[in-house]
N, C-alpha and C positions, 0 to 999 in steps of 0.2 A: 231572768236569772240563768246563770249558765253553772253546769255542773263540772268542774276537774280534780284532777290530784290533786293529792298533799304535796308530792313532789312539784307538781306545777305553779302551787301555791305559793312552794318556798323558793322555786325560782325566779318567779313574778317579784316577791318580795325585794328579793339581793337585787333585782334589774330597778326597781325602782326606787329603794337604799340609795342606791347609785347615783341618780337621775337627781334626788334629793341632794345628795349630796354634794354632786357637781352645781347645783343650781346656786346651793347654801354658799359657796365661797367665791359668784362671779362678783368681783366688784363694780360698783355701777362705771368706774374710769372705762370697764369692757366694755361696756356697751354703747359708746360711742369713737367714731373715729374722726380724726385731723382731716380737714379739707381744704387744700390750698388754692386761690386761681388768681389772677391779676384780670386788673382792670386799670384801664386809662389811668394816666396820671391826675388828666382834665378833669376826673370826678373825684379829684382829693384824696386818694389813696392810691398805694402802688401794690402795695400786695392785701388782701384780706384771706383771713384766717379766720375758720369755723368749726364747730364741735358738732356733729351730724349725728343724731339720733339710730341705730341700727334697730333699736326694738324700742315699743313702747314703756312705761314703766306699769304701764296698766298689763299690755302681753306679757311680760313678765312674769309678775304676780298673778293669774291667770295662768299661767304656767305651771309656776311653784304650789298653788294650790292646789291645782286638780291632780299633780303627782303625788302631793302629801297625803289629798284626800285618799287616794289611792290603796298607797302605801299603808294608811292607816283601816281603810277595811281588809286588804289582804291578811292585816297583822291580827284582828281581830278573828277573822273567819280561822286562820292557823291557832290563835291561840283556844277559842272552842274546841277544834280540832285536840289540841293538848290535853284539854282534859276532861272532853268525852271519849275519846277513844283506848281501848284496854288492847293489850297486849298480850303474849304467850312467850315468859319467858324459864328459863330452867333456875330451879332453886338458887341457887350457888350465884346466880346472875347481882343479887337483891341482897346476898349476906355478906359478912364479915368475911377479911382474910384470914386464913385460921392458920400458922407456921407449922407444917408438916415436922419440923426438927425440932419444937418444944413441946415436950411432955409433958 
């Protein structure tokens, strides 16, 4: 266990939001790329064309999960944080607008 801010809490949180985020909308067409190369004619083809793997789909998900998981204990520890911790605020903070001009 390791002990931080609330502030370091809530900026762990947004960095891994992020990370979440950006993962959430790679389409899998990204994560492959075009590979072209030639080969003899003498072996029946002139050109071959291939779809090359960049990341696993197992890495991936492995990926996406350990940042969710992440994300979702930071979100957890912040929200105890919410509402066990009190505050010192001045009256007026907490009330009603009251119009100084109507009597």
């Amino acid at each position: 266990m390791k002990t931080i801010k609330l502030a370091e809490a809530l900026l762990r949180r947004k960095e891994l939001q992020e990370k979440v985020d950006r993962l959430r909308k790679i389409d899998m067409k990204d994560a492959f790329e075009t590979r072209t190369g030639r080969g003899p004619v003498s072996d029946g083809f002139n050109e071959m064309i291939a779809e090359v793997s960049k990341i696993s789909f197992q890495q991936f998900t492995a990926c996406f999960d350990w940042h969710a998981k992440q994300l979702r204990e930071v979100d957890a520890v912040i929200q105890q944080a919410n509402w066990t911790t009190e505050l010192e605020v001045n009256d007026d903070v907490m009330g009603d607008f009251v119009d100084p001009y109507v009597k």
